[in-house]
C-alpha positions, 0 to 999 in steps of 0.5 A: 613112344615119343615120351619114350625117346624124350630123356635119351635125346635130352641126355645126346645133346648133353653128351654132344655139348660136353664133346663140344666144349672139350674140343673147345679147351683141348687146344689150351692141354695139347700142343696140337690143333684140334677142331671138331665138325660133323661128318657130311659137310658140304666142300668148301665148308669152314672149319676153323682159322688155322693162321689164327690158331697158329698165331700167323699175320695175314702177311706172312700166309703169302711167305709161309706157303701152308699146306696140308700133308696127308695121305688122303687130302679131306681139307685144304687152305684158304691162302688168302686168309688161313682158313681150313676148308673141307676139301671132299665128302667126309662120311664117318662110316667109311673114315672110321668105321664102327670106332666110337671115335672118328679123329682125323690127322694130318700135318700142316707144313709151313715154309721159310722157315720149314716146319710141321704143324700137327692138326687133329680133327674130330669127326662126329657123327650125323644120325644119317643112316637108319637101322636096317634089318636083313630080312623084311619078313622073319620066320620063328617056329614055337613049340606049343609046348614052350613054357611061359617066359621062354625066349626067343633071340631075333634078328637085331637091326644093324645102324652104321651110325655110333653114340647116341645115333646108334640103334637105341631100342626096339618095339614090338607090335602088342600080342597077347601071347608075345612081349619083347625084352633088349639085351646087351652084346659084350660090345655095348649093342643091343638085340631083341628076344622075343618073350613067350608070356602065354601058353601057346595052343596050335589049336587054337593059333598056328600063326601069330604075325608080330611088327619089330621096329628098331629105333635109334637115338637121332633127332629126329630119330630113325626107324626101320621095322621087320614081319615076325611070322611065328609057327606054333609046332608040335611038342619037342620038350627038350632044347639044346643046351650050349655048355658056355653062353660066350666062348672068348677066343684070341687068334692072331691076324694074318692067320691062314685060311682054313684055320680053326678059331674054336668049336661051340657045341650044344647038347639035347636031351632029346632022342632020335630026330629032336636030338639032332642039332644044326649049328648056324650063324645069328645076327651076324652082317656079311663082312663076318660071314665072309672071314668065317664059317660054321660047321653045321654039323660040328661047330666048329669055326674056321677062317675063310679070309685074312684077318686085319687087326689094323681093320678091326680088333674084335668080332662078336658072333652069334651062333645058334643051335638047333635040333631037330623038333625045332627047338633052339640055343643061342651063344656068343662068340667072341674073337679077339685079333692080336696084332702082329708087326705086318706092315711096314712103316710108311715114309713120307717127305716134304721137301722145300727144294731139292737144290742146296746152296753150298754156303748153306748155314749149319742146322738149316732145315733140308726137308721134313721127314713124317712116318707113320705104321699101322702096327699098335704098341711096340710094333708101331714106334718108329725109329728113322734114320741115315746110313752112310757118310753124309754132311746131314743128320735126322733130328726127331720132331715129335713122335712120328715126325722129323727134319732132315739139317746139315750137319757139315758144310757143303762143297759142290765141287767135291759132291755135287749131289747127294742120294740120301736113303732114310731106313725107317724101322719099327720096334717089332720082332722081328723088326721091319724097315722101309726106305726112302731115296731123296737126290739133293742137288748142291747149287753152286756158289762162287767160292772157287779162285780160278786155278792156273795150270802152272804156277809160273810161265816162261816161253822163248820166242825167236826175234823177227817173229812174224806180227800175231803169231801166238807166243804162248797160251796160260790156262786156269780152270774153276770148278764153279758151274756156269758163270762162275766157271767161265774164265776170261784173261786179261794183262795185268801189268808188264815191265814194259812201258804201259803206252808201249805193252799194246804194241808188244803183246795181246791176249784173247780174252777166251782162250788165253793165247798170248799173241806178238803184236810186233816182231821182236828185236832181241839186241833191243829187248831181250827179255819182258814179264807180264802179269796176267790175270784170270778172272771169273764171271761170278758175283762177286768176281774171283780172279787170280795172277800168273807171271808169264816171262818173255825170252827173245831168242837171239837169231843170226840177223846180224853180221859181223862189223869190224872195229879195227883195223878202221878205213881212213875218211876216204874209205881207203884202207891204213897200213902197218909196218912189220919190222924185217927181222919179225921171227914167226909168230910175232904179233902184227896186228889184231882184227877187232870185230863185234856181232850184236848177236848173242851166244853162238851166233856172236862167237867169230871166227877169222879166216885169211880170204886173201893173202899176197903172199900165202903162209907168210901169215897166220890169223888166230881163229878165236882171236883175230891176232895176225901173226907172221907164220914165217920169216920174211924171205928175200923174194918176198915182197915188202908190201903185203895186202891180207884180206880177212874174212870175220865169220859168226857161228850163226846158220847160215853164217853171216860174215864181213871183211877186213883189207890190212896192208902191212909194210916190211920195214924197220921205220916208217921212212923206209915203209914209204919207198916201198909203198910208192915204188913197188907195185902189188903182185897180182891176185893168187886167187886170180890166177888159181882160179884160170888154172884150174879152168885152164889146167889141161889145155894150156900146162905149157902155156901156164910153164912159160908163163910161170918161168916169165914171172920168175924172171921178171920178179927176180930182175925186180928184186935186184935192180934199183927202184929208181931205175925200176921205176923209170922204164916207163913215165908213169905206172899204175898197178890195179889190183883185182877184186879182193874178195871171192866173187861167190864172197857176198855175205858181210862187209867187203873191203872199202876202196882205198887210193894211195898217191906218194911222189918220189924224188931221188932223196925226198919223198912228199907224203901230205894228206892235202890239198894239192893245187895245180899251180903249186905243184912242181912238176918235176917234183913228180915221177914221170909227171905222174902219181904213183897210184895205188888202188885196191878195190873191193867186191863191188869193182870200185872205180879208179880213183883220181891222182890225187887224194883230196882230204877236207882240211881238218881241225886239230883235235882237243887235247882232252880226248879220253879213249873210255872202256866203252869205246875201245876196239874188241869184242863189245867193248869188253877189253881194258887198256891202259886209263893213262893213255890218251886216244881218239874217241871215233874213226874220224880222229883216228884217221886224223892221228894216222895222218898226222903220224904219216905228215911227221914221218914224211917231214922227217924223211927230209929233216923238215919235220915241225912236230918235234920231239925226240925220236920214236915219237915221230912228233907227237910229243908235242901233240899228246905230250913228252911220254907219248911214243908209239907204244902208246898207240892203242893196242887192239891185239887185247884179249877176245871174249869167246861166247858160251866160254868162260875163257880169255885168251891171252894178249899175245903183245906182251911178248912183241912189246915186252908188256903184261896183258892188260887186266879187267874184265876181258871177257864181259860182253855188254848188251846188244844196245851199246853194240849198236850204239 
């Protein structure tokens, strides 16, 4: 039996030589990597270098991170160096079943960049399963009456193992009676039948016992062997006769349970009993028995299990038939299973990360995609593809795999993240679909600029603001994540002074609120912009400007300052003549005054507060113009004293005082009796205010008083100042307050002292010095001055007898009176560019003595000024053309706040001149006012 096997083994090593060299050259003919190892080695056992194969360096298995992909892992990768390892017990029966064929797939996936590798390993097979037999004992019943060279089929052996370790041959036991022959299934296997080479005689032998063996073709080979107990029984000289010896049949898989495949059927000519056929399975294994049944009775074959043509495409089934006298026929069965498009393609992803930069570069590799179908022809070809608007696209690989790219560019701003859903669908009909959801997550980029809110920022803050409080807040939003969203501000630059910008304003660098860091001052600074910056956390930094611009509001923190009529140097006020026969509504003067606020809270108004003699005057609301309401009455005194009070719009309104003394006169020679002689009358809002405390209680009293006081003031008006003056050797005449005592906003009145000395035909009026010793005593009325004095608010003092002025230079004759320092309105009015002017308040007190000096020196024909008339000596002063119409006029046109008009000089008409022009209704800024 040995000399036997000898050729068989010979022609196995052949066979595996032959497979050996194929799968040494098929690398060279496939793009693919194929190994070939035998089944059952040991974990850890080396298959091939697979970096090696793949044309990878040692330094690059670090980077490159290989692994096996595959539903059920047998190998793994030796990182290290790019060996392919045997990672679990690879048994060919159970990879691959009976398939002649065992090859193992799979993919290697490399990363950076991402790829496929596809790895094919052939499993060959290892002769380590014996052939086995169902049944240790077998027992055949043979007519004695079965001719020579009747067979007989045996129960074959069954070897898992394939090839040349697959069941090879059979040997039986030697027996005179008996032999044995092998025949072959349409399958290529092999079964034994047992040869009748002699007449039975159960006479003589009713039990032979033969020995089958079975051997297969491994090295060493295997054996198993089964008792064969053969009955010899009485003549039944007719067998059952199958009408076909192979019935072929194809069904389709996932047929129903209880289908019929087909019937065999038998027949026998035999009668009675002997006729009588069974129908039974031979030389099937259980997994057979358990998808199918025979009929004993009627042959017919019916499923009892669910038929796979991905498990296996083909049955071969033996069936026998049998009669009753024990006689037998052998047939084949054999079922084909058409595959059906049943199962549903598979997907499987391999992904390098789910996070995606979103300046990712086009065509950049997301993920690998593989599929695979269990389904054969049409039924198996996949077709994988995206549905739906997204910035990626499926490229196909090779045949079952693909690679997911970017197609467009990425905005994480606008999607953050994507759900994609890959559809894998077969070719079949009908046609079957699986789907697979990857989440890809866009990792940010700094890409965005921060954003302001407004393209440009005004505020308004209120002057005298209170340090650090917040003026205004700028946001900027990013839509980066993270650092590169975290927005932080910053000043950038301002047309303010760089040593002086962290004095005015601060910023938070996390909120973005603008802080004060002073109080504002609005006639100083009425506006300042500032560049602010909006800077991100990211890498690198993005940033964006934004102008922020300042308005100081103006409040009403300052009060009104009279510009004329100006104080003399001792604080006292000057006086202007009114010609007697001034009809109503000639111009007698104009308060000038300025109010360094803005707008409404610079718009003055002008009101009398105090009059001597109510309604003899009127004050223009607007204009500060003075003119006479009426005309001058004979009971009206020739010394009046208007006490004007300058109000602002502001709230609460902020206010100041202006003292004038007019003189009814035609000249000043005959303003200066009046002034020396003839005291003041008292307050009227003096007495108002007794009267009414008074008003009820004394109504008679006040009566006789009233008639006292008519009396006396008409004995006044008709007698002789002289006289007058001499009932008493020195008067004195106090007037009151001149202010309201509720009155206290504003600049009061300044004090003012007038001395004059009378003589019966010279009078003496000299801002000097006057020394004891020099002055005549009898030069002075009663030996006293005549004094004068009005106080203002704060209850001024008497002054002394005399007034002492500081002796002073005469002034240049190059004074200019400029645009900017004439009396109005901010300085806004235009004069007269010919005229000449002193320059400040000390000039012009100076002037204003010098004119009172001339006129006191022309009273007694002693003037030393010269000049011609009407220019009471100043000719020689400021020239031959100066008269007193060149006097500065300060009733000149008012600029209104908030209006565009100007009201009209009303001097024209007084001095027979046209206003003069400019710009009249220009206001400068609040830092020349207070200049």
């Amino acid at each position: 039996m040995g000399h036997r096997l000898g050729p068989k083994l010979q022609a196995g090593r052949r066979r595996m030589l032959f497979l050996f060299l194929l799968s040494l050259f098929r690398p060279a003919l496939s793009e693919q990597i194929r190994y070939t190892i035998p089944e059952e080695l040991a974990r850890g056992s080396l298959v091939g270098n697979l970096a090696k194969d793949l044309g990878l360096g040692l330094r690059d298995l670090p980077t490159r991170n290989l692994r096996v992909s595959a539903e059920k892992k047998f190998f793994t990768v030796n990182t290290d160096n790019g060996d392919l390892l045997v990672s679990d017990r690879i048994d060919r029966e159970q990879v691959c079943g009976r398939k002649s064929t065992c090859v193992l797939e799979f993919e290697m996936v490399a990363e950076k960049p991402l790829n496929f590798f596809h790895i094919t390993v052939e499993i060959q097979d290892v002769n380590d399963n014996p052939p086995t037999f169902s049944q240790n004992v077998t027992e055949l019943e043979i007519s004695e009456m079965t001719p020579t060279g009747a067979t007989f089929a045996l129960e074959s052996a069954q070897d898992s193992d394939v090839g040349v370790n697959s069941l090879q041959q059979y040997y039986l036991s030697p027996d005179p009676h008996f032999s044995l022959i092998q025949k072959e299934n349409p399958d290529g296997s092999r079964y034994p039948e047992l040869v009748v080479k002699a007449p039975l005689d159960r006479e003589e032998q009713s039990c032979h016992h033969l020995v089958l063996m079975a051997v297969d073709g491994g090295e060493p080979a295997r054996s198993c062997t089964t008792q064969i107990r053969v009955v010899v029984a009485d003549a039944n000289d007719n067998p059952p006769v199958f009408t076909q010896d192979v019935y072929r049949v194809s069904v389709p898989e996932n047929l129903p349970l209880g289908s019929s495949v087909l019937r065999v059927r038998a027949t026998d000519l035999d009668e009675g009993i002997n006729a009588e056929i069974a129908y039974t399975f031979i030389n099937v294994d259980k997994a057979v028995r358990q998808l199918f049944k025979l009929d004993s009775k009627t042959g017919e074959l019916t499923t009892v299990g669910g038929l796979d043509f991905e498990e296996r495409e083909s049955y071969t089934i033996g069936v026998e038939a049998k009669d009753g006298g024990h006689h037998t026929a052998h047939c084949k069965i054999q079922i084909d299973i058409l595959d059906e498009n049943d199962n549903v393609p598979e997907i499987t992803l391999d992904s390098e990360s789910k996070y995606i930069k979103e300046d990712t570069e086009l065509g950049t590799v997301v993920a690998l995609i593989k599929t695979h179908d269990l389904d054969s022809g049409f039924n198996g070809e996949v077709l994988c593809q995206i549905k739906g608007n997204f910035p990626f696209k499926i490229v196909q690989d090779t045949k079952n795999t693909y690679k997911l790219v970017t197609e467009r560019v990425l905005d994480r701003e606008k999607t953050p993240e994507y759900n994609v859903t890959i559809t894998a669908t077969d070719k079949g009909k009908p046609p079957l679909s699986s789907k697979r959801s990857v989440t890809l997550k866009v990792a940010d980029v700094n890409d965005n600029v921060p954003l302001f809110h407004q393209a440009s920022y005004v505020v308004h803050v209120p002057e005298n603001n209170p340090p650090g409080t917040s003026i205004a807040q700028v946001n900027a939003s990013d839509p980066d994540l993270g650092p590169n969203g975290q927005v932080s501000y910053s000043i950038m630059a301002s047309d303010l002074e760089p040593r002086a910008l962290s004095s005015y304003v601060s910023v938070n660098p996390q909120s973005g609120v603008v802080f004060a860091q002073r109080a504002f001052d609005h006639e100083q600074l009425r506006a300042f912009e500032l560049t602010l910056q909006a800077r991100d956390h990211g890498s690198p930094a993005l940033s964006a400007n934004v102008s922020l611009r300042v308005l100081v509001g103006d409040r009403n923190d300052n009060a009104p300052r009279v510009l004329y009529p100006a104080l003399g140097p001792d604080g006292s006020a000057l006086f202007d003549t009114v010609p007697r026969a001034a009809q109503p509504g000639y111009l007698v003067t104009k308060v000038v005054a300025v109010d360094a606020d803005s707008g409404h809270n610079a718009w003055l108004s002008y009101h009398v507060l105090q009059a001597s003699e109510p309604g003899l005057f009127s004050v223009g609301l607007r204009t500060g113009e003075v003119r006479t309401a009426r005309a001058l009455g004979d009971r009206d005194a020739a010394r009046q004293r208007l006490l004007v009070a300058v109000r602002d719009g502001g709230q609460p309104p902020l206010s100041a005082t202006a003292t004038l003394l007019l003189v009814f006169a035609d000249s000043l020679q005959e303003a200066l009796p009046d002034l020396s002689d003839r005291p003041a009358p008292a307050d009227p809002q003096a007495e108002l205010q007794f009267y009414l405390v008074v008003a009820l209680a004394l109504i008679s009293v006040l009566f006789l008083l009233s008639v006292i006081l008519a009396v006396a003031l008409s004995l006044r008006r008709s007698s002789n100042p002289a006289t007058w003056s001499c009932f008493q050797t020195s008067f004195c005449s106090k007037t009151g307050p001149g202010v309201l005592p509720n009155y206290g906003e504003g600049t009061l009145p300044y004090s003012y002292n007038l001395c004059a000395a009378a003589h019966s035909s010279k009078t003496e009026f000299k801002f000097l010095n006057i020394k004891p010793e020099n002055a005549p005593p009898q030069d002075l009325l009663c030996n006293e001055a005549f004094c004068l004095e009005s106080t203002s608010n704060d209850n001024a003092q008497v002054t002394s007898n005399s007034v002492n002025l500081q002796q002073q230079a005469p002034p240049n004759t190059d004074w200019r009176f400029s645009q900017a320092q004439r009396p109005g309105t901010s300085g806004s009015q235009n004069g007269d560019e010919t005229g000449t002017w002193p320059n400040n308040q000390f000039d012009t007190e100076m002037l204003q003595a010098m004119i009172l000096a001339s006129a006191s020196e022309a009273a007694d024909g002693s003037s030393t000024l010269g000049g011609g008339a009407g220019t009471m000596g100043l000719s020689a002063r400021y020239g031959p053309q100066f008269t007193l119409q060149h006097v500065p006029d300060y009733r000149q046109n008012v600029y209104i706040p908030g209006s565009n008009a100007t009201l009209t000089n009303a001097a024209g008409k007084r001095d027979g001149k046209a206003p003069a022009g400019g710009n009249g209704n220009k206001k400068k800024s609040g830092k020349k006012e207070k200049k």
